[in-house]
C-alpha positions in Angstrom: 78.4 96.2 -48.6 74.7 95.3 -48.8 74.2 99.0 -50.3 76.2 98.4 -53.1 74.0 95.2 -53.8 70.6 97.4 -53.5 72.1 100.3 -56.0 73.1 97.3 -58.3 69.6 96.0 -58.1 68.4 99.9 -58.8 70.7 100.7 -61.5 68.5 99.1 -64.6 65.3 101.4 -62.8 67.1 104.6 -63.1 64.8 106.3 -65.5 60.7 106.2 -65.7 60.1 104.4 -68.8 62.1 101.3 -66.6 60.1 102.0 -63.4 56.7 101.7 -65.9 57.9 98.4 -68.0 58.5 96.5 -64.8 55.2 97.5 -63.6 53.7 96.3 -66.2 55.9 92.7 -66.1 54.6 92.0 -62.8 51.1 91.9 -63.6 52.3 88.8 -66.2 54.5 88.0 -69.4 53.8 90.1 -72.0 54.7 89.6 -75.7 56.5 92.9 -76.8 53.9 94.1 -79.0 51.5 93.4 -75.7 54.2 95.8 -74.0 54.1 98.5 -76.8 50.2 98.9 -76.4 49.8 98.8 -72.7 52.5 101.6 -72.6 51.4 103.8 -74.8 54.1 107.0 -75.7 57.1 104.9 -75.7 58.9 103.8 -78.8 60.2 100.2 -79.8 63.6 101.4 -79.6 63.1 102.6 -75.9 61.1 99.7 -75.0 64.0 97.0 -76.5 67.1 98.9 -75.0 64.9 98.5 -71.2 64.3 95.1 -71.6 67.9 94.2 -72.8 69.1 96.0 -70.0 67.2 94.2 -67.9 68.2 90.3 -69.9 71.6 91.7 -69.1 71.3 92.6 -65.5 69.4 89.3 -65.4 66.1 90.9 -64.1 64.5 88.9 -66.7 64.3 86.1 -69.3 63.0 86.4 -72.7 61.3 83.6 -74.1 60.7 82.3 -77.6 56.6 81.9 -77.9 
């Protein structure tokens, strides 16, 4: 049972562009654009579908600034 709660948890990472926004999301919030320039090589459609999977999986919160 408590491996199908660790692969849920791991499902939204399963790719490196993932592994490299979180990273980034830990340090602090980021404004996208703040996301977009301290990953450089990824595109803003890449970068929104993450971070929507990640709303949806409830990893994360986005917040009006």
């Amino acid at each position: 049972m408590q491996e199908r709660g660790v692969a849920r948890f791991l499902s939204p990472l399963d790719d490196p562009w993932a592994t490299l926004v979180v990273r980034e999301l830990l340090k602090r919030p980021h404004r996208f654009k703040e996301l977009l320039t301290a990953l450089p090589g990824i595109s803003a459609h890449t970068l929104s579908s993450r971070l929507r999977r990640f709303e949806a999986h409830e990893l994360l919160t986005r917040t009006a600034w």
